[in-house]
C-alpha positions, 0 to 999 in steps of 0.5 A, a space after each residue: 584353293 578355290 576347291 577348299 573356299 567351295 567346301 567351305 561354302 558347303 559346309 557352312 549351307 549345310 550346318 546352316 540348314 541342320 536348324 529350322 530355328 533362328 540363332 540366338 547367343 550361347 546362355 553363360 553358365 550362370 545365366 537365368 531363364 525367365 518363364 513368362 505367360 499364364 497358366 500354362 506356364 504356371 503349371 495349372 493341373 501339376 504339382 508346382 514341381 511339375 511345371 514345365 520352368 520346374 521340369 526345363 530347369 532340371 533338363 538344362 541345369 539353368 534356373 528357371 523362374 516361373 512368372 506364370 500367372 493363371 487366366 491373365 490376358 495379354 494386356 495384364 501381361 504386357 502391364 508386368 512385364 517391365 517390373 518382372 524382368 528388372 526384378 529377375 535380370 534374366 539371359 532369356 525369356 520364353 513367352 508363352 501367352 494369349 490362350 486367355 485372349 482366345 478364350 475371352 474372344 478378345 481380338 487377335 490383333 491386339 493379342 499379337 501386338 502386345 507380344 510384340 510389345 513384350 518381345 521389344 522391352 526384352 529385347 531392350 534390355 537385351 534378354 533374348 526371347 523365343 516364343 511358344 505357339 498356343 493353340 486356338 480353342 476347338 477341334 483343330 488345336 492349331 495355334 493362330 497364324 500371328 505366332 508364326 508372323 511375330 517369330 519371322 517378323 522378330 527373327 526369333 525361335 518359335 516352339 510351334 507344335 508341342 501345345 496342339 500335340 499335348 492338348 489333342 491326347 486326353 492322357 496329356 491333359 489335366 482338363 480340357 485346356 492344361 496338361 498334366 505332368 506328363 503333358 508338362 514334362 513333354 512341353 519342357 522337352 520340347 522347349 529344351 529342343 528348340 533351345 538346342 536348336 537355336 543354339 542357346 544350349 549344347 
């Protein structure tokens, strides 16, 4: 008996550890993704068809509707949020925001806060929520360390690396800081993995 409680033990630390990602329930069927962020999410240098909601939806067979609205900050954001999720009544929201807040040299700390700020009111209404990590403007492409910080704060999964990948190969890109279909078909790939991992999807 105490032989099978220890292999049992096991093998729950071992499925445990098969995924870096927190665990988030199961999305129903007919349930509906919300894409929400700027440019990068509306598909800026793609055809509207080619955007990485447009590319994840055939990928996962969920409806995935595409909030993205180009150069916001994540103040407008924050402001739209509320009226955007009553409106779609989504299972999940995948939130990649804060590029323009960089771009704009606006400060870093309140770009995280408003993160926060939206995880909470989806999390409100009982939308889960994983995030997508952007990357710094410059030669590194690394995204800030708050990405990281809000993902283990909010216990929430976190696509860390497809946007440095992406935006580090010119043949990935439209211009200097948004993909091009191939970039989005990759950052649509990426997102259906993490979702995989976190048990979203099967």
């Amino acid at each position: 008996m105490l032989k099978r409680v220890l292999l049992l033990l096991l093998c729950g630390l071992l499925f445990t550890g098969c995924s870096s990602q927190p665990q988030l329930p199961q999305l129903l069927p007919d349930a509906t993704i919300l894409a929400f962020g700027d440019s990068l999410t509306y598909g800026t240098g793609a055809g509207r068809d080619e955007s990485y909601p447009a590319v994840l939806s055939h990928l996962t067979g969920f409806k995935v509707v595409n909030a993205g609205v180009p150069g916001e900050v994540t103040s407008a954001g924050l402001a739209r949020l509320g009226e955007i999720l009553e409106e779609v009544q989504p299972s999940l929201m995948i939130l990649c925001h804060g590029g323009n807040d960089m771009l704009r040299k606006e400060s870093m700390s309140t770009a995280a806060d408003n993160l926060r700020a939206m995880i909470r009111i989806a999390r409100q209404q009982d939308v889960s929520v994983m995030l997508i990590a952007v990357p710094r403007p410059g030669l590194l492409l690394s995204p800030p360390d708050f990405y990281e910080q809000i993902a283990d704060e909010m216990n929430i999964p976190i696509e860390r690396e497809v946007l440095s990948d992406i935006l580090s190969k010119r043949s990935l890109k439209s211009d200097t800081i948004h993909p091009n279909s191939e970039g989005y078909s990759m950052m649509a790939e990426a997102v259906a993995h993490a979702m995989k991992e976190s048990g979203l999807i099967r």
